[in-house]
PDB file of N, CA, C and O in Angstrom:
ATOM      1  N   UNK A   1      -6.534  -2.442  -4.858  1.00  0.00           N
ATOM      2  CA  UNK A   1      -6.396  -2.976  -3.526  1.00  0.00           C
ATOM      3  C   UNK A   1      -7.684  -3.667  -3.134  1.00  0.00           C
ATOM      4  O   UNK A   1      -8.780  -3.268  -3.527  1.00  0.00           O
ATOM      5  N   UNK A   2      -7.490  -4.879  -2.226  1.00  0.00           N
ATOM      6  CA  UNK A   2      -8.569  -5.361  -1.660  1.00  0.00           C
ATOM      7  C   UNK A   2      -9.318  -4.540  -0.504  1.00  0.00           C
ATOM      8  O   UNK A   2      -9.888  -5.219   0.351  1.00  0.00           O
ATOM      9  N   UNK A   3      -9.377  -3.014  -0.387  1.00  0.00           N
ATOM     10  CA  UNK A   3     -10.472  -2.476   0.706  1.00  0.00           C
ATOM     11  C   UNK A   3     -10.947  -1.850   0.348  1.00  0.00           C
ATOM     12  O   UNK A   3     -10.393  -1.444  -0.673  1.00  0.00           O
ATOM     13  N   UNK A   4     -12.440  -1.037   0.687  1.00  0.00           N
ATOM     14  CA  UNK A   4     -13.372  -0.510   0.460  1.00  0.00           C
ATOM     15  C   UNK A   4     -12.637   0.626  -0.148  1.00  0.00           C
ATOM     16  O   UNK A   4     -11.416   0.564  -0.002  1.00  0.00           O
ATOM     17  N   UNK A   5     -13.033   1.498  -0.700  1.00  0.00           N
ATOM     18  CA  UNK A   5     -12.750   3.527  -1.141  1.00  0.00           C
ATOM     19  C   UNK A   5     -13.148   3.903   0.544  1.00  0.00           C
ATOM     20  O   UNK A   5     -13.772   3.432   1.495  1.00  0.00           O
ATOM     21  N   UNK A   6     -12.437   4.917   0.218  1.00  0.00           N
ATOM     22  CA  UNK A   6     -11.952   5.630   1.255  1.00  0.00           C
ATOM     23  C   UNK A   6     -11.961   5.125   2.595  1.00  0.00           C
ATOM     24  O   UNK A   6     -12.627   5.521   3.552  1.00  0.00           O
ATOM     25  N   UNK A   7     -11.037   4.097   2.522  1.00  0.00           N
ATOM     26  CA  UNK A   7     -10.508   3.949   4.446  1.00  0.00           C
ATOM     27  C   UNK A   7      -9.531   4.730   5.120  1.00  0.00           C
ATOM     28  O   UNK A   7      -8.514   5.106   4.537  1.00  0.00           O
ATOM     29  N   UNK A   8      -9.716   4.940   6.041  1.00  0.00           N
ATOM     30  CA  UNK A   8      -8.372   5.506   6.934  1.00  0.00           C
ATOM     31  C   UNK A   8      -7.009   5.536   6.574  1.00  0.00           C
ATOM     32  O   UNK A   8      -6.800   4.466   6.001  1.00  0.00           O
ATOM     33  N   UNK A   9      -6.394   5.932   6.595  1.00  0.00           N
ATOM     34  CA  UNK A   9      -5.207   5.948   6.309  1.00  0.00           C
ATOM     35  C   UNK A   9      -4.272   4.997   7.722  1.00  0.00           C
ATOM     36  O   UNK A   9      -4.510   5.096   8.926  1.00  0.00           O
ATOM     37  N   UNK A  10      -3.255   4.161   7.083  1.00  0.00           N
ATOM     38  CA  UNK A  10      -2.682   3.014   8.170  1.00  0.00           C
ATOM     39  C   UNK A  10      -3.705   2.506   9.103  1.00  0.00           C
ATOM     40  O   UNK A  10      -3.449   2.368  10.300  1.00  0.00           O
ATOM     41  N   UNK A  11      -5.002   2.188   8.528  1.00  0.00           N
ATOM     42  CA  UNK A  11      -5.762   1.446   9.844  1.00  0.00           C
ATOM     43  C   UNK A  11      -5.631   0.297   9.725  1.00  0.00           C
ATOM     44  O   UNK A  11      -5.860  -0.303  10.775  1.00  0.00           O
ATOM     45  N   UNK A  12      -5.198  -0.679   8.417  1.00  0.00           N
ATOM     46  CA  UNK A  12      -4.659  -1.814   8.526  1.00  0.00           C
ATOM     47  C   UNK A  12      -3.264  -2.112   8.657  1.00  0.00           C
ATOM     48  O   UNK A  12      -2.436  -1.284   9.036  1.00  0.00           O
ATOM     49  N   UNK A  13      -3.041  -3.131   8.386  1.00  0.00           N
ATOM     50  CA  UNK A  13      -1.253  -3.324   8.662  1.00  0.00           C
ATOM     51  C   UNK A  13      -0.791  -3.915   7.548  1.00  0.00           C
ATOM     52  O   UNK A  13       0.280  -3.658   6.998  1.00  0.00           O
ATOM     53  N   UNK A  14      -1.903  -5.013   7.083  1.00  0.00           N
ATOM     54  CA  UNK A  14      -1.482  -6.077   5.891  1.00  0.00           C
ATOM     55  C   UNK A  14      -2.422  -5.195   4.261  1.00  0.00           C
ATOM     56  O   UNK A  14      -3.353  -4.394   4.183  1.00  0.00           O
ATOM     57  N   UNK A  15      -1.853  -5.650   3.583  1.00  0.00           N
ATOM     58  CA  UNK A  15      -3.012  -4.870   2.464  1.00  0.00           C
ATOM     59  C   UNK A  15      -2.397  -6.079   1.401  1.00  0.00           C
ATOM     60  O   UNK A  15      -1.258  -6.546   1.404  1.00  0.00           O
ATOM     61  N   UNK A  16      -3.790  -6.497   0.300  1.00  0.00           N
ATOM     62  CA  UNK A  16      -3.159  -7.109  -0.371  1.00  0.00           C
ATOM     63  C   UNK A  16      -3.608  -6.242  -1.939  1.00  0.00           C
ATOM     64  O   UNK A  16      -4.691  -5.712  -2.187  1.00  0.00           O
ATOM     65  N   UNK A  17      -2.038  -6.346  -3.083  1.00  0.00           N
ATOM     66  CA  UNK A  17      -2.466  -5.585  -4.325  1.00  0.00           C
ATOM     67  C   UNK A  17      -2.100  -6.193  -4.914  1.00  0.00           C
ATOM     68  O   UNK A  17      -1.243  -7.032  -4.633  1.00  0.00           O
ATOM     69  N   UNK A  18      -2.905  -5.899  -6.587  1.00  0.00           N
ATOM     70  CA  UNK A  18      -2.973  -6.416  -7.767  1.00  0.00           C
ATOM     71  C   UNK A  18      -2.454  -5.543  -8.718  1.00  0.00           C
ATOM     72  O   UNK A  18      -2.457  -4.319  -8.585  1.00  0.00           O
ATOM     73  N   UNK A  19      -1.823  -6.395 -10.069  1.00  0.00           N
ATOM     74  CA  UNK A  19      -0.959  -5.679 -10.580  1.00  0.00           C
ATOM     75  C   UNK A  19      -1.827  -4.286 -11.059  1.00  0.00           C
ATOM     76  O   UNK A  19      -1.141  -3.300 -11.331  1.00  0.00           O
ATOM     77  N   UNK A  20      -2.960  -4.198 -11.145  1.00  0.00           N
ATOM     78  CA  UNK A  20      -3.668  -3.338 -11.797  1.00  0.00           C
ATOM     79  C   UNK A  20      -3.664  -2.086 -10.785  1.00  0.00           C
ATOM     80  O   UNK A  20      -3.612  -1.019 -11.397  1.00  0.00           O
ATOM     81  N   UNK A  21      -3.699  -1.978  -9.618  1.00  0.00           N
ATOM     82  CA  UNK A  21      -3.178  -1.333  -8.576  1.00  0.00           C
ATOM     83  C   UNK A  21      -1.994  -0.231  -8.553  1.00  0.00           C
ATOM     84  O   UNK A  21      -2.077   0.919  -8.121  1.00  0.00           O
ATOM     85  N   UNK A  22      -0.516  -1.076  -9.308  1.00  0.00           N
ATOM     86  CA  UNK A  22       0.625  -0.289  -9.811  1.00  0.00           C
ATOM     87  C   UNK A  22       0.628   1.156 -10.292  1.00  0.00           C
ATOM     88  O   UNK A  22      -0.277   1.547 -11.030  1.00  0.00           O
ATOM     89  N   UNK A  23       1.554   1.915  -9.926  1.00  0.00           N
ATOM     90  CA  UNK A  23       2.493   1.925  -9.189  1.00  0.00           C
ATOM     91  C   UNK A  23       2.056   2.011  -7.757  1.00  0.00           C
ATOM     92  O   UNK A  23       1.134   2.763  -7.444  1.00  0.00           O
ATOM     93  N   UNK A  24       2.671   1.283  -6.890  1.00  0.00           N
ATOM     94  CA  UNK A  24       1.854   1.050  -5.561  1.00  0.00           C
ATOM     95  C   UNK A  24       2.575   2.611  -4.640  1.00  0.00           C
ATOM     96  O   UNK A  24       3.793   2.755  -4.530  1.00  0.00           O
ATOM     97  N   UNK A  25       1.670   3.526  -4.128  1.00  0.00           N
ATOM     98  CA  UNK A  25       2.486   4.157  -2.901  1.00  0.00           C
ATOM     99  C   UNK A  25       1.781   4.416  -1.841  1.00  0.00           C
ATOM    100  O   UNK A  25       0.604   4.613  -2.142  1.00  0.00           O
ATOM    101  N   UNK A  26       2.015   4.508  -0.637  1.00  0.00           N
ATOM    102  CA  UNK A  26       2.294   4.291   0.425  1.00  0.00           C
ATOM    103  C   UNK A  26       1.837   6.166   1.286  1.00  0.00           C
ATOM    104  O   UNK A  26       2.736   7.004   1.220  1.00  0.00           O
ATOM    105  N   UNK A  27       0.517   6.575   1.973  1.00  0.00           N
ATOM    106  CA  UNK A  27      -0.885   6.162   1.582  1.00  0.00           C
ATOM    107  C   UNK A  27      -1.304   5.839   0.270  1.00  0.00           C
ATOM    108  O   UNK A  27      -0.819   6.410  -0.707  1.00  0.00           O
ATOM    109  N   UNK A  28      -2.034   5.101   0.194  1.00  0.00           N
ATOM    110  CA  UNK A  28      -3.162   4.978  -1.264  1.00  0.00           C
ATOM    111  C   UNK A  28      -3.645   5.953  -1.856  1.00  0.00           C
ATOM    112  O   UNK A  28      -3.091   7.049  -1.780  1.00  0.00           O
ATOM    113  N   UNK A  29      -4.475   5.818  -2.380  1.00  0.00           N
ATOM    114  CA  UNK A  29      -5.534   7.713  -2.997  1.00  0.00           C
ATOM    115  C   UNK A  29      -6.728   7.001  -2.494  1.00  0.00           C
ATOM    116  O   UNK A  29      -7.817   7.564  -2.376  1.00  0.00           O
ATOM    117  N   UNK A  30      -6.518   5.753  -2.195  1.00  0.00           N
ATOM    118  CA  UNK A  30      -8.192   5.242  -1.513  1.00  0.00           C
ATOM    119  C   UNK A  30      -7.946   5.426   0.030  1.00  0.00           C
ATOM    120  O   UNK A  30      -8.740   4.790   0.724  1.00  0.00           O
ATOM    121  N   UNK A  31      -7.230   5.991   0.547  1.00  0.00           N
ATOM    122  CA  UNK A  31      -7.290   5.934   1.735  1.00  0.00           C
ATOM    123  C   UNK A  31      -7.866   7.675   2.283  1.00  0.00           C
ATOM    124  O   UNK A  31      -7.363   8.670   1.761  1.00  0.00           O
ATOM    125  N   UNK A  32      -8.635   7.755   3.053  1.00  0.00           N
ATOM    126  CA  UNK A  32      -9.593   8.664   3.763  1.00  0.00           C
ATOM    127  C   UNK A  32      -8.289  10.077   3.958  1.00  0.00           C
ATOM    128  O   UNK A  32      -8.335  11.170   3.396  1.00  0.00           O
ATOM    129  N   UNK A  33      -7.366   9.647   4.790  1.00  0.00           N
ATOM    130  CA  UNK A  33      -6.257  10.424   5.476  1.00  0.00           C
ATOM    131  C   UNK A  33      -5.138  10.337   4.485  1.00  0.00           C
ATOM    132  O   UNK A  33      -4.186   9.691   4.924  1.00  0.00           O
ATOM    133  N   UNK A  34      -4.971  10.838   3.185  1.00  0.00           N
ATOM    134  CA  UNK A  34      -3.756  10.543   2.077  1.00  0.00           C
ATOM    135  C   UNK A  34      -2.439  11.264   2.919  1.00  0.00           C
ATOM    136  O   UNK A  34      -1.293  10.937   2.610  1.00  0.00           O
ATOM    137  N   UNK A  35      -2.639  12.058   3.779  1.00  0.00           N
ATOM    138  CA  UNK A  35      -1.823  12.652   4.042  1.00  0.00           C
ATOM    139  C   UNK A  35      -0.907  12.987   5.720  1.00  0.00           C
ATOM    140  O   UNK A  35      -0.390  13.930   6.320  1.00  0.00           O
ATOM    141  N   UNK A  36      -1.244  11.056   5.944  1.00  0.00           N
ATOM    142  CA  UNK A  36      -0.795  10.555   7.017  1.00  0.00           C
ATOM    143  C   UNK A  36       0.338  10.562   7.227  1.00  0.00           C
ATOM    144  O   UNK A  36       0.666  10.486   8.411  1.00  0.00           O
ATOM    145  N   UNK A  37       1.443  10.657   6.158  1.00  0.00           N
ATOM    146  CA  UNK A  37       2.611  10.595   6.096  1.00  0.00           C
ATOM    147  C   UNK A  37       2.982  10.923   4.588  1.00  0.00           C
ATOM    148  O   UNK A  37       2.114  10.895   3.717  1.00  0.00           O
ATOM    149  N   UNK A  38       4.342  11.244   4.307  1.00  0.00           N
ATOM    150  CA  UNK A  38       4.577  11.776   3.091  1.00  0.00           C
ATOM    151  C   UNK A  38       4.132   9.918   2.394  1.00  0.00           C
ATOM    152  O   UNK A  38       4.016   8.800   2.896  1.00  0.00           O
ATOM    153  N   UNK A  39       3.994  10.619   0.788  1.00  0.00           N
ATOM    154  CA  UNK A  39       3.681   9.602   0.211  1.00  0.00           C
ATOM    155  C   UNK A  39       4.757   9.007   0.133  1.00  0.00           C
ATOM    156  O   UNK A  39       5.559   9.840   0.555  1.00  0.00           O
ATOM    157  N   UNK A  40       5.408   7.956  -0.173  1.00  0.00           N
ATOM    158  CA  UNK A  40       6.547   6.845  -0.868  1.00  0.00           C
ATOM    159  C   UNK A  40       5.814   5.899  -1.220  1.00  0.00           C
ATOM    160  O   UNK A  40       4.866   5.293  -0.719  1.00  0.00           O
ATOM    161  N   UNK A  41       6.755   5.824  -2.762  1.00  0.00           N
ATOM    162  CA  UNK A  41       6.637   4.593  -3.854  1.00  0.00           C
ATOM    163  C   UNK A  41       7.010   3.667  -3.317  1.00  0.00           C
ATOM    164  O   UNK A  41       7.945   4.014  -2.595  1.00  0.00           O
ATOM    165  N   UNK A  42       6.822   2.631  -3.234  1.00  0.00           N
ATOM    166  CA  UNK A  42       7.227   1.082  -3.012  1.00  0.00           C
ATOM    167  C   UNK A  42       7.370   0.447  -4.000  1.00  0.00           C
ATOM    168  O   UNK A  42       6.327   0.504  -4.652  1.00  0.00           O
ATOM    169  N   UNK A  43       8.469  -0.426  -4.710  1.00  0.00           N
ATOM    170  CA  UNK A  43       8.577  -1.124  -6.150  1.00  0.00           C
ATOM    171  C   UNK A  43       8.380  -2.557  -5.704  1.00  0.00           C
ATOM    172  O   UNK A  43       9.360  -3.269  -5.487  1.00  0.00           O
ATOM    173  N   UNK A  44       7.397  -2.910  -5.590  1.00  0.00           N
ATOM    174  CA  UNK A  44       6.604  -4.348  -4.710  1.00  0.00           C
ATOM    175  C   UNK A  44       6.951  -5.136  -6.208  1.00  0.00           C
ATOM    176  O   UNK A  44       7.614  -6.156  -6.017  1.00  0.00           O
ATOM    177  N   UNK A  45       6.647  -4.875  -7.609  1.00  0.00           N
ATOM    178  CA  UNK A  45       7.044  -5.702  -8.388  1.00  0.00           C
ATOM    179  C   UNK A  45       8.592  -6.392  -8.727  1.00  0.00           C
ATOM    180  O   UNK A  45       8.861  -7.356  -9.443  1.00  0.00           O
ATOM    181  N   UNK A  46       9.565  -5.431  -7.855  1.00  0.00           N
ATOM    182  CA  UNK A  46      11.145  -5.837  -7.693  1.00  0.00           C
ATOM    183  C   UNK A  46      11.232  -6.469  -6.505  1.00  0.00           C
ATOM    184  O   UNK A  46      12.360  -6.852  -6.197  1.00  0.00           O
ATOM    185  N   UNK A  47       9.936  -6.782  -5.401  1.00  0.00           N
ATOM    186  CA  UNK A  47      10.772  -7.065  -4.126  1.00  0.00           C
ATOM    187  C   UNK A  47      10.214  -8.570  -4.217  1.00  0.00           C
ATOM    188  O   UNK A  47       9.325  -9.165  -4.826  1.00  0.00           O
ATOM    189  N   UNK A  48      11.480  -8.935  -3.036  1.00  0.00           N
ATOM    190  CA  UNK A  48      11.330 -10.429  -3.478  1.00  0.00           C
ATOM    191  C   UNK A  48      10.087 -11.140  -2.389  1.00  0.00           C
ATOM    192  O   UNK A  48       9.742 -10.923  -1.227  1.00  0.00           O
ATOM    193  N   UNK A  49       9.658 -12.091  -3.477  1.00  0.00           N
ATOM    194  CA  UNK A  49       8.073 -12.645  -2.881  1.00  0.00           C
ATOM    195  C   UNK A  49       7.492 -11.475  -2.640  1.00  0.00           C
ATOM    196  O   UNK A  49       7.248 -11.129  -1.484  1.00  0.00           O
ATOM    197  N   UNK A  50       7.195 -10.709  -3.706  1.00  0.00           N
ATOM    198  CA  UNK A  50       6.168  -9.790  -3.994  1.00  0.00           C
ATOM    199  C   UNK A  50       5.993  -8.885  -2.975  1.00  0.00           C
ATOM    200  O   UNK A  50       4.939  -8.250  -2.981  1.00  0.00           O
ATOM    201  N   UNK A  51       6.925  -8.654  -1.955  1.00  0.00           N
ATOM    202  CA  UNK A  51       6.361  -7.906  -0.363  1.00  0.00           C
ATOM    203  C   UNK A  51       7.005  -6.978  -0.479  1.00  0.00           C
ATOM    204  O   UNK A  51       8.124  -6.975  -0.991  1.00  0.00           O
ATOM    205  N   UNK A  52       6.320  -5.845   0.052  1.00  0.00           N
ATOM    206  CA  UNK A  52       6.836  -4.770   0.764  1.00  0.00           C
ATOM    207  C   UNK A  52       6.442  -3.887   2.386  1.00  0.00           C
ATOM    208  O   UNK A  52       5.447  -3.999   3.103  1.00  0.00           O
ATOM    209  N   UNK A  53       7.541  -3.117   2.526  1.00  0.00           N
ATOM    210  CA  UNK A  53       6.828  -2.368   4.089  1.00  0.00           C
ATOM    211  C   UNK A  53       7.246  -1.430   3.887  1.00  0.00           C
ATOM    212  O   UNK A  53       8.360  -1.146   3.448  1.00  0.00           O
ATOM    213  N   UNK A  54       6.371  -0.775   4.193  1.00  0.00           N
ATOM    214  CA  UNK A  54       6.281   1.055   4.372  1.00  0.00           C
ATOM    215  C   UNK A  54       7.294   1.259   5.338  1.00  0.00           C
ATOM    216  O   UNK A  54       7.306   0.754   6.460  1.00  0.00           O
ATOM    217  N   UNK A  55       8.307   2.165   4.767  1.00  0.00           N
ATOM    218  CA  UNK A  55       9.149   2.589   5.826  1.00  0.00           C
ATOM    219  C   UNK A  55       8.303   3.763   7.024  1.00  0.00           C
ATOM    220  O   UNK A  55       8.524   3.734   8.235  1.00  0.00           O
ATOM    221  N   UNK A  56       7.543   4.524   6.495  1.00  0.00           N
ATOM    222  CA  UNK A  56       6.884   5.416   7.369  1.00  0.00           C
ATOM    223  C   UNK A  56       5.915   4.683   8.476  1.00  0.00           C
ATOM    224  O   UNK A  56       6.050   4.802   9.693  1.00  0.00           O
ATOM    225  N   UNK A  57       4.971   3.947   7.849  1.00  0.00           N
ATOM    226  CA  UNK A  57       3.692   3.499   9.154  1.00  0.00           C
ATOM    227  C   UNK A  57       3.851   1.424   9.024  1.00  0.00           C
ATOM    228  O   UNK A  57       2.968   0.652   9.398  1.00  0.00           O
ATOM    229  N   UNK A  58       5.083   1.047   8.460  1.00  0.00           N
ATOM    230  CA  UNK A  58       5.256  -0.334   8.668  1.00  0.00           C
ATOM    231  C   UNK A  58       4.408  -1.326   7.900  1.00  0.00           C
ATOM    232  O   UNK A  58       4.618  -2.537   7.835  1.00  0.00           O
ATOM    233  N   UNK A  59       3.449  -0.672   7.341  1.00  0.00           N
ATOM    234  CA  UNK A  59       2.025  -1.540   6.818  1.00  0.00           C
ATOM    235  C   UNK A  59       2.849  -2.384   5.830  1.00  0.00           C
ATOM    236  O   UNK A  59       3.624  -1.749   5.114  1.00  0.00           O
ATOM    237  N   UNK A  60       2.800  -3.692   5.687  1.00  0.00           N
ATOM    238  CA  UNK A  60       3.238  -4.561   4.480  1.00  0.00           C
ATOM    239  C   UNK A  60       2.023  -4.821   3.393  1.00  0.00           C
ATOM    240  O   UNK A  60       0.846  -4.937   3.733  1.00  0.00           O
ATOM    241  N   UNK A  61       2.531  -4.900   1.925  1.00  0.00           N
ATOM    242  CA  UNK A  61       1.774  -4.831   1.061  1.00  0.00           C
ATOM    243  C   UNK A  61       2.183  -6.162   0.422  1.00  0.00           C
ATOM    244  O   UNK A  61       3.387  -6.230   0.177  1.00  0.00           O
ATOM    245  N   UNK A  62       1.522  -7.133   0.127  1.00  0.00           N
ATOM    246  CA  UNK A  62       2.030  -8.412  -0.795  1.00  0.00           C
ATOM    247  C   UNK A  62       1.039  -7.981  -2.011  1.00  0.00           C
ATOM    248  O   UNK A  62      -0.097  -7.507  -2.008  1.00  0.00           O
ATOM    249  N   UNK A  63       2.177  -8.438  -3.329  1.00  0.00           N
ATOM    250  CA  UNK A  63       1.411  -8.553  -4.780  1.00  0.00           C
ATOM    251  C   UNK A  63       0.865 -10.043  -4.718  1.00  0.00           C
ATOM    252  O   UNK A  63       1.615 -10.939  -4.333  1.00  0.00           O
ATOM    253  N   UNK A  64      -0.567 -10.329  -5.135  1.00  0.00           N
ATOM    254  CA  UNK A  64      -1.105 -11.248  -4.790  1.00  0.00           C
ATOM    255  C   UNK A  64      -1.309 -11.672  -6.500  1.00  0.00           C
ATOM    256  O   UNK A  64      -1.764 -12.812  -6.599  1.00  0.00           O
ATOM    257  N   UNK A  65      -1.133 -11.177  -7.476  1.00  0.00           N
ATOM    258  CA  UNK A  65      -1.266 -11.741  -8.919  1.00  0.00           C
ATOM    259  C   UNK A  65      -0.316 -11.334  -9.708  1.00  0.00           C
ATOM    260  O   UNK A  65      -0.290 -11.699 -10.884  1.00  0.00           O
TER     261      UNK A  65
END
């Protein structure tokens, strides 16, 4: 992911990831608060134009490579 290690958990909205990132879920393990909400997988490599949104905190994730 493009943000620092250990941020907050949902303090952004947009996040952008790289395939190296995969399997993407929803908090991060880089995020401060992992346990903001249950985790969920997101399959961002099946969704179309690379996007996804967290059903729990809304945050959209685009695959950017």
């Amino acid at each position: 992911m493009s943000k620092p290690a250990n941020q907050p958990a949902n303090a952004e909205k947009a996040y952008s990831v790289h395939r190296s990132d995969l399997p993407l879920s929803c908090p991060t393990a880089e995020m401060a608060l992992w346990d903001s909400h249950p985790r969920v997988y997101l399959p961002i490599e099946e969704a179309p134009a690379g996007r996804v949104i967290c059903p729990y905190c809304g945050a959209v994730y685009t695959l950017v490579d």
